[in-house]
C-alpha positions in Angstrom: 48.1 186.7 63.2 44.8 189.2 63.1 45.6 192.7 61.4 44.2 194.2 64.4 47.3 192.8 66.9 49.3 196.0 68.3 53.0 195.8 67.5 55.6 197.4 70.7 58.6 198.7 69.8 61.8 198.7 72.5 63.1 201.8 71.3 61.2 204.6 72.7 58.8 202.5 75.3 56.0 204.2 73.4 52.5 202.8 72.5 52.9 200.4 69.8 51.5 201.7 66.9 49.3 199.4 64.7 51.0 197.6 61.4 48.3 196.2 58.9 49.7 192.9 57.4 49.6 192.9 53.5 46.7 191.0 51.5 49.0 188.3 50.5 50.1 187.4 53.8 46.4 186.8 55.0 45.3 184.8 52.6 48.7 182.6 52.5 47.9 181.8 56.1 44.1 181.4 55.6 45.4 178.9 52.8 47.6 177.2 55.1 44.9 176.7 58.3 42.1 175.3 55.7 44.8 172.6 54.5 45.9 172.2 57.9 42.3 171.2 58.7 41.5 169.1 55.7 44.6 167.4 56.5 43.8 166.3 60.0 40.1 165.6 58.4 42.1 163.0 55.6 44.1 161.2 58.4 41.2 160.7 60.6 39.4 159.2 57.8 42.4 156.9 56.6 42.9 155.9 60.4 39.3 155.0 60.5 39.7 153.4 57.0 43.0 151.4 58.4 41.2 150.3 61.6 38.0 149.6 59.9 39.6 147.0 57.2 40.9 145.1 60.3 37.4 143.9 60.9 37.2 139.9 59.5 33.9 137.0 59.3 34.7 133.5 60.3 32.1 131.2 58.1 30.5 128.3 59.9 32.7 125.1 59.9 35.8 127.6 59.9 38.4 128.8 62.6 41.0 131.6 62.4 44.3 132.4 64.1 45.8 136.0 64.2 49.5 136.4 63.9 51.0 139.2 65.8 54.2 140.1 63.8 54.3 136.6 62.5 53.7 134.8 66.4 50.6 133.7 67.3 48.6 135.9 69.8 48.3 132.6 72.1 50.0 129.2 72.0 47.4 127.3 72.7 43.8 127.0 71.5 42.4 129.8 72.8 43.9 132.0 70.1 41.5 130.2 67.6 38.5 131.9 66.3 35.0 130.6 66.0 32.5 131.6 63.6 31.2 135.0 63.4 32.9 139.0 63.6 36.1 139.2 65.1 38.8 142.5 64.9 42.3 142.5 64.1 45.0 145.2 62.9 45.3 145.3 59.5 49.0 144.1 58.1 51.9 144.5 58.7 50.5 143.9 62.4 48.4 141.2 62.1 47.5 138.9 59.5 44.8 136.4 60.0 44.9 132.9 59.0 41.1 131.0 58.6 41.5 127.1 58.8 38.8 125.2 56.7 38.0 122.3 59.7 35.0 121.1 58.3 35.8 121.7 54.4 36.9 118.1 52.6 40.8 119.0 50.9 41.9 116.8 47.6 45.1 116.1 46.4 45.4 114.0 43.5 49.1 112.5 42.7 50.4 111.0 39.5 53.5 110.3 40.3 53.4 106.3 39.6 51.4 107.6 36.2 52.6 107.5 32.6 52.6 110.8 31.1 49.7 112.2 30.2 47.2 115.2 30.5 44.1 115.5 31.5 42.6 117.0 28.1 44.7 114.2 26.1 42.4 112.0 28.2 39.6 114.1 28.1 39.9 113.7 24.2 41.5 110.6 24.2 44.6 111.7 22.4 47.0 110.0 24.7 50.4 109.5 23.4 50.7 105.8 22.3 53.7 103.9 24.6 57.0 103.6 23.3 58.6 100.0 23.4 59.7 100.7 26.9 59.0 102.9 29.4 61.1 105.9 29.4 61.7 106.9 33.2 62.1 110.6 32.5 58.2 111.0 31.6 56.4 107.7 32.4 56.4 107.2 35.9 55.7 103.4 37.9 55.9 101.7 41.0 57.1 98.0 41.5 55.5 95.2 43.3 57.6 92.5 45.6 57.3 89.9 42.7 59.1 91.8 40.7 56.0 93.4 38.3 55.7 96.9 37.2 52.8 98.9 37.5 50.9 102.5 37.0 49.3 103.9 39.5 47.6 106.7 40.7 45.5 107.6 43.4 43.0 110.0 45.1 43.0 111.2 48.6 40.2 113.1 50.4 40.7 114.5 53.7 39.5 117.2 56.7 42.3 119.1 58.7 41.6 117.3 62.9 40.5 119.9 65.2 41.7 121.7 66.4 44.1 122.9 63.3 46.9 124.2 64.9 49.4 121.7 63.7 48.3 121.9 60.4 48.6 125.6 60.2 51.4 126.8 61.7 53.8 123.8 61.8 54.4 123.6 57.7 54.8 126.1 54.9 52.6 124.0 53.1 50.6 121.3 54.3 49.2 120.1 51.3 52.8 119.3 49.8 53.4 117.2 53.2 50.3 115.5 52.6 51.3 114.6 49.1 54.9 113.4 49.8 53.3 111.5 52.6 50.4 109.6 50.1 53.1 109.2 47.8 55.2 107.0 50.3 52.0 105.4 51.1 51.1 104.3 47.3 55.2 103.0 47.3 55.2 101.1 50.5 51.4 99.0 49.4 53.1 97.8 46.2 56.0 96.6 47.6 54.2 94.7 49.8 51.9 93.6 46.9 52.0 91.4 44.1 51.2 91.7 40.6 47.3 90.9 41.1 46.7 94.0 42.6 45.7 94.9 38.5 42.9 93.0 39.1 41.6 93.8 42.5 42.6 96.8 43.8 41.2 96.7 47.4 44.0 94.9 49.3 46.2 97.6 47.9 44.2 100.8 48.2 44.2 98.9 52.4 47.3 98.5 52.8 48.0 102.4 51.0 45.3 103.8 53.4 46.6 102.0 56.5 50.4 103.4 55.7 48.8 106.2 55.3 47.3 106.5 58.8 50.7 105.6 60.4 53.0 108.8 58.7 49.7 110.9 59.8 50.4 109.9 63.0 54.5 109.8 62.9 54.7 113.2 61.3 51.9 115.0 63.3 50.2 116.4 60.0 46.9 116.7 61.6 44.4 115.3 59.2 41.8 113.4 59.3 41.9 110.7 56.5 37.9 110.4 54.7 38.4 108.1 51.6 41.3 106.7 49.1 40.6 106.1 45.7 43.2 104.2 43.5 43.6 103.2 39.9 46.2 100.5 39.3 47.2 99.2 35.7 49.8 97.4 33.7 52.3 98.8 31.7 50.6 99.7 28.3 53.3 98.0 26.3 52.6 94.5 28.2 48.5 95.1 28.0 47.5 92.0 25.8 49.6 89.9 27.3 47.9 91.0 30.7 44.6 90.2 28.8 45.7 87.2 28.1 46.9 86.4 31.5 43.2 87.4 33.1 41.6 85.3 30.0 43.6 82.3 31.8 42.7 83.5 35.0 39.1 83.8 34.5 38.9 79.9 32.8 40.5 79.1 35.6 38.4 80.2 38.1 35.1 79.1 36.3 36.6 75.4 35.8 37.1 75.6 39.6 33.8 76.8 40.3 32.3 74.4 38.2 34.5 71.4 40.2 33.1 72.9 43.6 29.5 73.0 42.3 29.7 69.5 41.4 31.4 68.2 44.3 28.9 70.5 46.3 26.1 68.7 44.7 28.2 65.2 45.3 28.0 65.9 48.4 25.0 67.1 49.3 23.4 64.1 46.9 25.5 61.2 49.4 24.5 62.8 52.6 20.9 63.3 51.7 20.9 59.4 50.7 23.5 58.4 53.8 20.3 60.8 55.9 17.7 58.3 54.4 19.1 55.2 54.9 20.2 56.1 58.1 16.2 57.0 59.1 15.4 53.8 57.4 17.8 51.6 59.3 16.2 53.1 62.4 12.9 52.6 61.8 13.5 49.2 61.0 15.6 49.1 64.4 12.6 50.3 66.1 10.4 48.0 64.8 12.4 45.2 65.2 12.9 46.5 68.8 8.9 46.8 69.4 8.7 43.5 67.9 10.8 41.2 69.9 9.4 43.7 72.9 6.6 42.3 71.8 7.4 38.8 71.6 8.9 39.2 75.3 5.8 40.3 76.7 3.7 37.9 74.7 6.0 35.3 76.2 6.1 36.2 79.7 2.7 36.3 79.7 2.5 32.7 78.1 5.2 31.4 80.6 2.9 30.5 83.8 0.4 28.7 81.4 3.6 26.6 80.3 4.7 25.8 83.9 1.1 24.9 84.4 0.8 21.6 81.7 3.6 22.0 80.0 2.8 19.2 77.2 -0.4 20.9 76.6 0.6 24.3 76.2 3.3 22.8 73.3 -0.1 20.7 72.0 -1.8 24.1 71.8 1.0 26.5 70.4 2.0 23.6 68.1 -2.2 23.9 66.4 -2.4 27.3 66.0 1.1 27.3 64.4 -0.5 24.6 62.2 -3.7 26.7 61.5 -1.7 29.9 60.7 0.9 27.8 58.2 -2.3 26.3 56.5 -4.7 28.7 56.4 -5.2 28.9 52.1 -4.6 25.1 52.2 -7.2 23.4 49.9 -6.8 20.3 52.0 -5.7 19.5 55.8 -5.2 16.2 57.2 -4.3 16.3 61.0 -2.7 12.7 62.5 -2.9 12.5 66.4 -0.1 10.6 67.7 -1.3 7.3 68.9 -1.9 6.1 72.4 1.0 3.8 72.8 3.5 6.4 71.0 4.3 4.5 68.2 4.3 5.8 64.7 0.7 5.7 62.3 0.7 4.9 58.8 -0.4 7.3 56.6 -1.0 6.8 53.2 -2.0 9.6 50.6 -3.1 9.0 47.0 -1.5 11.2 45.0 -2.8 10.2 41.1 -6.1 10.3 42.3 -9.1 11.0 39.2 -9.4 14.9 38.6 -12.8 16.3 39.1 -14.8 16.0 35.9 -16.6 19.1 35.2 -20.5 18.9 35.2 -23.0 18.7 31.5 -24.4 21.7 30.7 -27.2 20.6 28.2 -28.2 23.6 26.3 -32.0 23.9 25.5 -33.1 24.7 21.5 -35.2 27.7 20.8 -38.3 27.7 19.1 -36.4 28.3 15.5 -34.4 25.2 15.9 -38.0 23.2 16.2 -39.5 24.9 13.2 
């Protein structure tokens, strides 16, 4: 109201006379139109402030959902995020979830563990075992031959794209996860035997492939990356496991020993049964290129036989002769006679040996003085 506004009065229909307002009542409502203005200047900032906060960065390797009042703003995937600046109403509207895609998650379980802490390990102030295992604190799995075992394992894996599952479908994923290595771990030892102490790999396969099939069955979408695991004997039963391995590894280098020497054996017998076997067929060869040999030499020999026979045996029958004498000192040939009847032959055998010849030696010229 200004001072200089003309009040009317009903009574006498006369021209209003002018009222001035009081000094208090001005400034009260000066008072009140300034706060009225910083007011509306406060709310327009805290509106900006509220809508300005609902402004959100989605990292590379990262996707986001927004909830609407605790539904998702879409039901399928195009109410994921990618990376970059994206807007949403600040809670109790909205709330905005980011999913790690390409970041590697850990969970680590113990459960199969005896008890222990990682800085009694650290410092290696474990607690010695007991004479038995005490189920309350040491925990174990059993094998299907009946052995009990530690264990504990490692599991690294990416949520699968696109995340959804993951996300929305469990109040905590991670826990599922777990639960689900956990059953793995169970199900490989009972399906193992005691060895697995001393190679772990069939185990951490089997674990990893159990693993894979409760994935699948309970739709936890992961993507599985690696499975470490750590498998001993009980601590109480350890040099008697030493002892056992001692065993084993005597074992095993006997046997190895056994199969390099039968190795050897056997590559020594074929490597002579090779030999002999080349041997007997280049003696088979040569035999065969002799008698081929022969063959042709006698074919070629035959028409000279059908010719004159009794010569040709004559002939055959001397050089046979000359090529059995040939370092013979002495060779005495009897022709058969004339009339075919046998000739006498006589042969001194005691005859007088050859006496060397007289070497007369001369005398020098001393000798004669």
């Amino acid at each position: 109201m200004n001072t200089n506004d003309k009040l009317k009065t009903p009574e006498n229909g006369s021209q209003p006379k002018e009222k001035v307002e009081e000094p208090s009542v001005v400034a009260l409502s000066e008072a009140l139109r300034s706060s009225f203005v910083i007011i509306k200047i406060i709310m327009v900032i805290l509106v900006l402030v509220f809508l300005g906060s609902g402004f959100f960065i989605v990292r590379t390797m990262e996707k986001a959902i927004i909830l609407r009042f605790g539904k998702p703003t879409s039901e399928d995937e195009s109410a994921l995020l990618g990376p970059g600046a994206h807007f949403a109403f600040p809670k109790p509207i909205d709330e905005v979830i980011k999913i790690p895609l390409g970041e590697v998650q850990t969970v680590i379980t113990s459960e199969g563990w005896y008890y222990t802490t990682p800085t009694m390990e650290a410092a290696g102030n474990e607690p010695p075992p007991g004479k038995t295992l005490n189920p309350e604190r040491d925990g174990y799995v059993m094998t299907s031959d009946g052995g009990i075992v530690h264990t504990r394992a490692t599991l690294r894996y990416r949520i699968a794209e696109p995340g959804l599952r993951y996300t929305l479908d469990f109040d905590s994923a991670s826990n599922q996860v777990k639960n689900a290595f956990d059953n793995a771990l169970v199900y490989a030892a009972l399906h193992s035997t005691i060895d697995i102490t001393k190679d772990t790999t069939a185990f951490r396969e089997l674990a990893t492939v159990r693993l894979n099939e409760l994935v699948e069955k309970q739709k936890l979408g992961i993507v599985i990356d690696q499975v470490a695991v750590q498998v001993i004997p009980p601590r109480q039963l350890k040099l008697d496991f030493d002892r056992v391995l001692e065993s084993e590894v005597k074992r095993s280098t006997a046997i190895n020993d056994a199969r390099k020497y039968e190795n050897e054996t056997i590559s020594k017998a074929k490597a002579e049964a090779i030999a002999k076997i080349n041997s007997a067929e280049a003696q088979r060869k040569a035999l065969v290129e002799m008698v081929s040999a022969d063959v042709r030499r006698f074919n070629s020999l035959l028409p000279e036989y059908r010719k004159n026979p009794q010569l040709f045996k004559e002939l055959r029958k001397a050089d046979t002769l000359s090529r059995i004498f040939t370092n013979s000192m002495d060779k005495v040939v009897i022709q058969e006679r004339e009339d075919g009847k046998p000739r006498e032959f006589r042969i001194l055998i005691n005859r007088e040996p050859e006496r060397p010849p007289i070497v007369v030696e001369q005398k020098t010229d001393e000798h004669k003085h």
